[in-house]
N, CA, C and O of each residue as an XYZ file, in Angstrom:
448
protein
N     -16.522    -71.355     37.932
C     -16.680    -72.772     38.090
C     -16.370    -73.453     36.769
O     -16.936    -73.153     35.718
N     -15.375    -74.448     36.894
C     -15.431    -74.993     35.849
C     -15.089    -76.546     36.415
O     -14.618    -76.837     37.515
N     -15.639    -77.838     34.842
C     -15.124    -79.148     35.125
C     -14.902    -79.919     34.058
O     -15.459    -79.793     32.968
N     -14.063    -80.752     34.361
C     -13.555    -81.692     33.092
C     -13.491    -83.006     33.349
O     -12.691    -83.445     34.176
N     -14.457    -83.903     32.562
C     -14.390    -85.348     32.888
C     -13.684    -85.904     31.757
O     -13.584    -85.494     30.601
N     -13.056    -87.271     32.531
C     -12.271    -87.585     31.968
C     -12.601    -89.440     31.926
O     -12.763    -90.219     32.865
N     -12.606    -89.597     30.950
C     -13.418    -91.222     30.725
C     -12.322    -92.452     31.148
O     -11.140    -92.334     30.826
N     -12.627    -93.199     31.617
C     -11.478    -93.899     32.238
C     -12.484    -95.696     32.191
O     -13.690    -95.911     32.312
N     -11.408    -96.584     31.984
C     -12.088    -98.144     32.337
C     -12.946    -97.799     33.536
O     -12.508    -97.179     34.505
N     -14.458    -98.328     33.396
C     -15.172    -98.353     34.048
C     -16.208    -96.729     34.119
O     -17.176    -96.698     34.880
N     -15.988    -95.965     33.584
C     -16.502    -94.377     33.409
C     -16.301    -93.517     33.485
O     -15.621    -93.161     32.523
N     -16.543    -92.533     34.360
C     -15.824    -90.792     34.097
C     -15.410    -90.596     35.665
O     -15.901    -91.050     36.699
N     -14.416    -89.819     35.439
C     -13.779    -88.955     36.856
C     -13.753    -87.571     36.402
O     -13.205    -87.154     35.382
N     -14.667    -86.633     37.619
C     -14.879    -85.230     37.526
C     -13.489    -84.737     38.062
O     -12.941    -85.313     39.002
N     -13.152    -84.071     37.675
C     -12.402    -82.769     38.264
C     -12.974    -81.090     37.918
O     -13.095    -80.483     36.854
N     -13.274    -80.661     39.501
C     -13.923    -79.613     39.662
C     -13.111    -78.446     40.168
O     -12.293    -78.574     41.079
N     -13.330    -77.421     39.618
C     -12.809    -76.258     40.226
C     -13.817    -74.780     40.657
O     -14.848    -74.350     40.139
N     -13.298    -74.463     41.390
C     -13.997    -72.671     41.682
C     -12.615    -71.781     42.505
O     -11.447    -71.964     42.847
N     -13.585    -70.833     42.524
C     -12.916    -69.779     43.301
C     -13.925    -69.270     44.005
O     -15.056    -69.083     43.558
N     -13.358    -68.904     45.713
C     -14.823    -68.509     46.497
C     -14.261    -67.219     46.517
O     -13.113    -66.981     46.142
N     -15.094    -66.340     46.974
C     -14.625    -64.751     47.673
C     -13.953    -64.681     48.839
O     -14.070    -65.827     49.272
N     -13.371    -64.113     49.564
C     -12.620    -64.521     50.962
C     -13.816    -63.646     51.818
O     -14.802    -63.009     51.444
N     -13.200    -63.952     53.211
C     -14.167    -63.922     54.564
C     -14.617    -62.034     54.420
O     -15.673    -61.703     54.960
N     -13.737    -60.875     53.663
C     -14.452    -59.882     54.284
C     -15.330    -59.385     52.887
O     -15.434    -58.163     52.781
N     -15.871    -60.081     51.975
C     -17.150    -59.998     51.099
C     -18.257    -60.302     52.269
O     -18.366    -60.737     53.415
N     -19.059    -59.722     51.081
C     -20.510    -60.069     52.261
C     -20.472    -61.249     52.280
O     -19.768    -61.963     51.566
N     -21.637    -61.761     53.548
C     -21.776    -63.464     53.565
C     -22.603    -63.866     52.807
O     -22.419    -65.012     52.397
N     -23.699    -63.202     52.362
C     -24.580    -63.181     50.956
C     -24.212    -63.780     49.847
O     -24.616    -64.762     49.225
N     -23.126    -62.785     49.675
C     -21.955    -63.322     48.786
C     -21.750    -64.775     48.483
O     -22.146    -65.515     47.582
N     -20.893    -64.953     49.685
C     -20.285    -66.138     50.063
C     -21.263    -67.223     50.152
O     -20.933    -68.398     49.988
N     -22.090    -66.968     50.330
C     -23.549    -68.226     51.009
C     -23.904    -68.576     49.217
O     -23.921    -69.700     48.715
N     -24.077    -67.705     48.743
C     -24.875    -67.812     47.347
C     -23.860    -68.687     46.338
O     -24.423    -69.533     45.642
N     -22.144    -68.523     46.182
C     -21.058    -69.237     45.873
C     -21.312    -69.994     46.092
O     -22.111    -70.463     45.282
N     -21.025    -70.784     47.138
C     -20.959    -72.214     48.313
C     -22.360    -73.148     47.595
O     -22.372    -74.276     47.103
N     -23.283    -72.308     47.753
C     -24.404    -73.115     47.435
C     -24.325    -73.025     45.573
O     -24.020    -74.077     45.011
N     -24.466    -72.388     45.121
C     -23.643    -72.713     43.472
C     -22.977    -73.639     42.740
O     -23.188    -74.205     41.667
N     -21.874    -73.674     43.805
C     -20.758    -74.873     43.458
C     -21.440    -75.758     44.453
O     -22.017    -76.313     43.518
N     -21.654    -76.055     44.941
C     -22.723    -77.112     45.613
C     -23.587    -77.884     44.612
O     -23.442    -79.072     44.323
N     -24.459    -77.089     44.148
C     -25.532    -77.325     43.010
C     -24.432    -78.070     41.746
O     -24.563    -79.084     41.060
N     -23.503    -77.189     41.823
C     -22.885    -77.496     40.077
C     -22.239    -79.180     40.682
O     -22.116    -80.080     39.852
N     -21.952    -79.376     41.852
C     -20.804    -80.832     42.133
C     -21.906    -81.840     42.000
O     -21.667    -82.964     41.557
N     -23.362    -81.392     42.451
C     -24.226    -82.577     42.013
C     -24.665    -82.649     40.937
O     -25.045    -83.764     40.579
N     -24.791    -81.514     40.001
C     -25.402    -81.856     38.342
C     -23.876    -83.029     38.065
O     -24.331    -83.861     37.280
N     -22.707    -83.333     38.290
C     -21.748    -83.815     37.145
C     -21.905    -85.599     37.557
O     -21.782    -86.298     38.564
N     -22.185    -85.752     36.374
C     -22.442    -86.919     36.087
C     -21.288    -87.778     36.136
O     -20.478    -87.432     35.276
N     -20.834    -88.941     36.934
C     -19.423    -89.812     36.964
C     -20.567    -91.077     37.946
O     -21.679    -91.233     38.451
N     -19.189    -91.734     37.673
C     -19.187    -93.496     37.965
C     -18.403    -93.640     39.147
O     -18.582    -94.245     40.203
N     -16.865    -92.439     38.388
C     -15.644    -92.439     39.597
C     -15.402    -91.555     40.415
O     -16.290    -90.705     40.478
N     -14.527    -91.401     41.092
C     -13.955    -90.307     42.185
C     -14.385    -88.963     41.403
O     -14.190    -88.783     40.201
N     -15.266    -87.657     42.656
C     -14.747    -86.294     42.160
C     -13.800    -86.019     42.943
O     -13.478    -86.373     44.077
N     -13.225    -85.038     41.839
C     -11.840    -84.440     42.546
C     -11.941    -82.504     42.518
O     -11.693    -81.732     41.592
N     -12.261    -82.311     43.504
C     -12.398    -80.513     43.656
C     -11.339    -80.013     43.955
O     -10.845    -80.255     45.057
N     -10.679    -79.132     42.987
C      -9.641    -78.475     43.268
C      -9.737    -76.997     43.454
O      -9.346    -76.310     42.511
N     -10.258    -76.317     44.664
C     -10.887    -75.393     44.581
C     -10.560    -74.213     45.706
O     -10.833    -74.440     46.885
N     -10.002    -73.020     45.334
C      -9.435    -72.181     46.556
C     -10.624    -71.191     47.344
O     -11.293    -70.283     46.850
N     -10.623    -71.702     48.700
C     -12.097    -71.213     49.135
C     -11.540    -69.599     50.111
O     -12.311    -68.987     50.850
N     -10.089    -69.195     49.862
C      -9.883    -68.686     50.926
C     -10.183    -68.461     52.177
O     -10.500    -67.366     52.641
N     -10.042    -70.081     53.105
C     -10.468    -70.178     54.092
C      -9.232    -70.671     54.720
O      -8.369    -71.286     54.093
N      -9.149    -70.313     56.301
C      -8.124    -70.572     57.464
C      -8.986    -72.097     58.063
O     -10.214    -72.034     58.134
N      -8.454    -73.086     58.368
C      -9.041    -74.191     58.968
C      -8.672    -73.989     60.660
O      -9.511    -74.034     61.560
N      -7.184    -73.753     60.832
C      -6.909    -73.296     62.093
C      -6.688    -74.666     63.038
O      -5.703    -75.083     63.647
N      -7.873    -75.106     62.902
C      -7.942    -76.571     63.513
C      -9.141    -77.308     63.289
O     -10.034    -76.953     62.520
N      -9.138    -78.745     64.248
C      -9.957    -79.481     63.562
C     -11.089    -79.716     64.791
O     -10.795    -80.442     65.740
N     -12.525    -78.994     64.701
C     -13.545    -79.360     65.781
C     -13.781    -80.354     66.194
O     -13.141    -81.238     65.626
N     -14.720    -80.852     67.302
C     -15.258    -82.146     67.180
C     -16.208    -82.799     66.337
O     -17.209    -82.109     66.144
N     -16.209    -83.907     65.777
C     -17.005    -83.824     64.899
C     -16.860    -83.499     63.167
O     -17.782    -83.479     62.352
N     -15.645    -83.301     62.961
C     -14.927    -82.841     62.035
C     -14.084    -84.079     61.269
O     -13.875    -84.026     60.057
N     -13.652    -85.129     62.051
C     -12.911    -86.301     61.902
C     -13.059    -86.594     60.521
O     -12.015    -86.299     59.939
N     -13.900    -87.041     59.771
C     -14.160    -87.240     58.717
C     -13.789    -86.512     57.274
O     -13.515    -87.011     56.183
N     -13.907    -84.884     57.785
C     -13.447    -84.064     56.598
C     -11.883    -83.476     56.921
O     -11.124    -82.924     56.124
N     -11.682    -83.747     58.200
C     -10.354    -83.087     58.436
C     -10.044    -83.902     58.846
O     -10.667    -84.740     59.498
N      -8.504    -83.824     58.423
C      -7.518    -84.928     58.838
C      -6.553    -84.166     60.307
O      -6.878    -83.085     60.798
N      -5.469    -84.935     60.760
C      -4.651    -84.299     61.758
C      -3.850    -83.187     61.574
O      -3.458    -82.535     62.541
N      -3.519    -82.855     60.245
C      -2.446    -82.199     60.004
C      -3.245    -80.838     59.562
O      -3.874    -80.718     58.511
N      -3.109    -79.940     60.472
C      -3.791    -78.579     60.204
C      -2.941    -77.808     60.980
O      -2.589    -78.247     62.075
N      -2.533    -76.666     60.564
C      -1.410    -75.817     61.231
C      -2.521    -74.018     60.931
O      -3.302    -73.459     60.160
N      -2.025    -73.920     61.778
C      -2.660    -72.295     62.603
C      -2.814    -72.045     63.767
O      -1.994    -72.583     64.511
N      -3.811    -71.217     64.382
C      -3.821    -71.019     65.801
C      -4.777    -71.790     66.397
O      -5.944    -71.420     66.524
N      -4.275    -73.023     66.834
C      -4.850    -73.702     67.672
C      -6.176    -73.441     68.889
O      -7.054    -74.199     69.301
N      -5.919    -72.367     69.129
C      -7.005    -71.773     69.620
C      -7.969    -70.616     69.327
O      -8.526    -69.780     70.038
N      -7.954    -70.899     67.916
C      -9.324    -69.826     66.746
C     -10.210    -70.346     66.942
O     -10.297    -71.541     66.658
N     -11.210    -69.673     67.496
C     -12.552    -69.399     67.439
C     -13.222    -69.738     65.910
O     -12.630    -69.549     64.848
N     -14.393    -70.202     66.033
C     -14.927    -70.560     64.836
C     -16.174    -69.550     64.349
O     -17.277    -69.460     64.886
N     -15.828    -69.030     63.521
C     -17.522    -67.699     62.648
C     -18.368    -68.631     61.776
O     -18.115    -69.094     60.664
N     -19.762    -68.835     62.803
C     -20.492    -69.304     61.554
C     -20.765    -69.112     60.274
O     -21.330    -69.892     59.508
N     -20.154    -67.562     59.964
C     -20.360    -67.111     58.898
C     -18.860    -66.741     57.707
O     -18.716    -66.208     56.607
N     -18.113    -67.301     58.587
C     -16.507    -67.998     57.835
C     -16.553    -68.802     56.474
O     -17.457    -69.631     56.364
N     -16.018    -68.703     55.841
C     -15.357    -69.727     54.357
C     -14.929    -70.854     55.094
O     -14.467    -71.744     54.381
N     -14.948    -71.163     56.711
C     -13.991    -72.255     56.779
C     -15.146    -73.501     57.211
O     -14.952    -74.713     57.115
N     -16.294    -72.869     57.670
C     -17.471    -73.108     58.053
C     -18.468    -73.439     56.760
O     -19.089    -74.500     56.835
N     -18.654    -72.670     55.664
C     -18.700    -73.228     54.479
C     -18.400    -73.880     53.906
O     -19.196    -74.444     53.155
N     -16.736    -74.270     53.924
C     -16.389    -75.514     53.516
C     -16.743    -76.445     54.114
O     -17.307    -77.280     53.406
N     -16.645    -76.737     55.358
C     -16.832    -77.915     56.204
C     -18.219    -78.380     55.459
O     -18.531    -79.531     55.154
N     -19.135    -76.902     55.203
C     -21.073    -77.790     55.431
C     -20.946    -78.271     54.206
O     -21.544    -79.320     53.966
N     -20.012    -77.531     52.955
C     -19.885    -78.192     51.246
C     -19.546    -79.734     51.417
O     -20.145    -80.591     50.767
N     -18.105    -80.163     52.738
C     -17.378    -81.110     52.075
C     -18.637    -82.311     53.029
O     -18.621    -83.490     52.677
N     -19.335    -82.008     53.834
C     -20.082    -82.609     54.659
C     -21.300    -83.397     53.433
O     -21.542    -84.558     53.103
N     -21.920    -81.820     52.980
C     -22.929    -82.398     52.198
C     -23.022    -83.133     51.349
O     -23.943    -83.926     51.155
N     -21.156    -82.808     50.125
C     -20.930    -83.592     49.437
C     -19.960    -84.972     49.425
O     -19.390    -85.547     48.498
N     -20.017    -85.192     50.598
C     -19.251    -86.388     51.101
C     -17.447    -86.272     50.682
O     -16.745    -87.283     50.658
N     -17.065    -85.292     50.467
C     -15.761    -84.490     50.545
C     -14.952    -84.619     52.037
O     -15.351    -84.706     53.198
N     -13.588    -84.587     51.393
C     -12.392    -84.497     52.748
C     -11.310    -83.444     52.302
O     -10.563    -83.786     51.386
N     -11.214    -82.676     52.645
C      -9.875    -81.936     52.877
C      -8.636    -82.750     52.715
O      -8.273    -83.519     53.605
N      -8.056    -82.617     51.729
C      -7.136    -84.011     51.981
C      -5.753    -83.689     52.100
O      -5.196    -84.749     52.385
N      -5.040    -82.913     52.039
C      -3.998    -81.969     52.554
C      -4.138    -82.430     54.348
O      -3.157    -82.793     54.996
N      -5.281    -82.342     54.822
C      -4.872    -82.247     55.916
C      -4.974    -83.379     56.410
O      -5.310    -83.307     57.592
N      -4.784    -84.799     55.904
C      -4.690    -86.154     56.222
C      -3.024    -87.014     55.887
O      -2.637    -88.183     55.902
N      -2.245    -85.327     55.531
C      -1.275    -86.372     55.717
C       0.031    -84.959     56.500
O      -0.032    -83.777     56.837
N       0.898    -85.878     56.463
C       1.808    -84.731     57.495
C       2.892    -84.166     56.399
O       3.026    -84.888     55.411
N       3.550    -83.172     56.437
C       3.889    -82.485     55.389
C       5.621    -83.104     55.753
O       6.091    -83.371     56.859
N       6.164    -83.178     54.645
C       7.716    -84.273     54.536
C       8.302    -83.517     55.267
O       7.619    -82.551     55.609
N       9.574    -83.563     55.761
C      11.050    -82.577     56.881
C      11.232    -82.560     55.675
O      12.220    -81.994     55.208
């Protein structure tokens, strides 16, 4: 985990990073990460936008109901994947939920 603020008119903008474990570590693992970088996105102190740049090795696949908010339209995989409560993709969702986060790749459509 690491972050770097950067002071700007009007105060600071975080930029955050991690690296998660992928789906076949334990979920122990994975649960204890998630909640880590969780903890660390609320200690950073700003005025402005955070910006998490962070590879969770997770498949999104698609976008549930209820999801609208952190996922945008543009998600490519198998449309009909099943969801593991105990997935990285499911972790992200409860991170970007808790921390008022969006996936933002998947809010726009990728150029021809």
């Amino acid at each position: 985990m690491a972050s770097m603020k950067l002071r700007v008119r009007g105060g600071k903008i975080v930029v955050a990073t991690c690296y998660v474990p992928h789906n076949r570590m334990p979920v122990a693992e994975r649960n204890t990460m998630f909640a880590e970088f969780g903890s660390f996105l609320h200690r950073q102190s700003r005025h402005r936008p955070l910006f998490v740049l962070v590879d969770v090795n997770a498949r999104l696949h698609r976008r549930f109901p209820g999801e609208q908010r952190i996922i945008g339209n543009h998600v490519f995989g198998n449309p009909q994947a099943q969801s593991n409560a105990k997935s990285n993709r499911n972790l992200l969702v409860e991170l970007c939920s808790s921390h008022r986060l969006v996936i933002v790749n998947t809010f726009f459509d990728e150029a021809p």
